[in-house]
C-alpha positions in Angstrom: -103.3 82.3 41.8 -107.1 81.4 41.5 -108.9 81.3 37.9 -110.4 84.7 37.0 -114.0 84.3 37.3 -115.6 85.3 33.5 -119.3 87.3 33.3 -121.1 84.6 32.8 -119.7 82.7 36.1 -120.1 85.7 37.8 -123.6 86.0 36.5 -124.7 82.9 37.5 -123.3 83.7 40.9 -125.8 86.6 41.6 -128.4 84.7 40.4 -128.0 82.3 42.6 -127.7 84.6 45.2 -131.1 85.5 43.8 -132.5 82.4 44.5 -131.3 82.0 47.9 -132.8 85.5 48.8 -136.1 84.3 47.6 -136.0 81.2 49.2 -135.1 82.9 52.5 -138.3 85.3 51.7 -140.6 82.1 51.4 -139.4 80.8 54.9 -139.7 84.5 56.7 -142.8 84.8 58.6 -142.4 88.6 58.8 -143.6 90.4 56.1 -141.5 93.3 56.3 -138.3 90.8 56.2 -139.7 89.0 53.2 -140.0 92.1 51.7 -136.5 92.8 52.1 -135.3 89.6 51.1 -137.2 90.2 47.8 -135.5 93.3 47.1 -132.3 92.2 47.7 -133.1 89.2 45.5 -134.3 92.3 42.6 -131.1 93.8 43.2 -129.1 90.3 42.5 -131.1 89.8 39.4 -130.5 93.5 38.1 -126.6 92.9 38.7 -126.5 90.3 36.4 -128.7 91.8 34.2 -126.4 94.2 33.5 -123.5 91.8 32.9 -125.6 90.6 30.2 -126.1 93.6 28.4 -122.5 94.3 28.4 
């Protein structure tokens, strides 16, 4: 059976998702994708946000 992943591993999972979203926004040369790349990055970093304040 794999290890249980804690908060804080799982935190630091959707920030790094985070990252890679922005990343992938800096590379896009459509606007409208960047866009969407930053809001999905927002969204990773409001996830684990809310791990934290747990």
């Amino acid at each position: 059976m794999p290890d249980k992943e804690t908060a804080q591993q799982r935190r630091e999972r959707y920030l790094q998702h985070a990252r890679e979203a922005d990343e992938l926004a800096g590379h896009s040369r459509d606007p409208q994708i960047a866009a969407s790349f930053r809001s999905i990055a927002r969204s990773w970093e409001r996830l684990a946000r809310e791990l934290r304040e747990k």
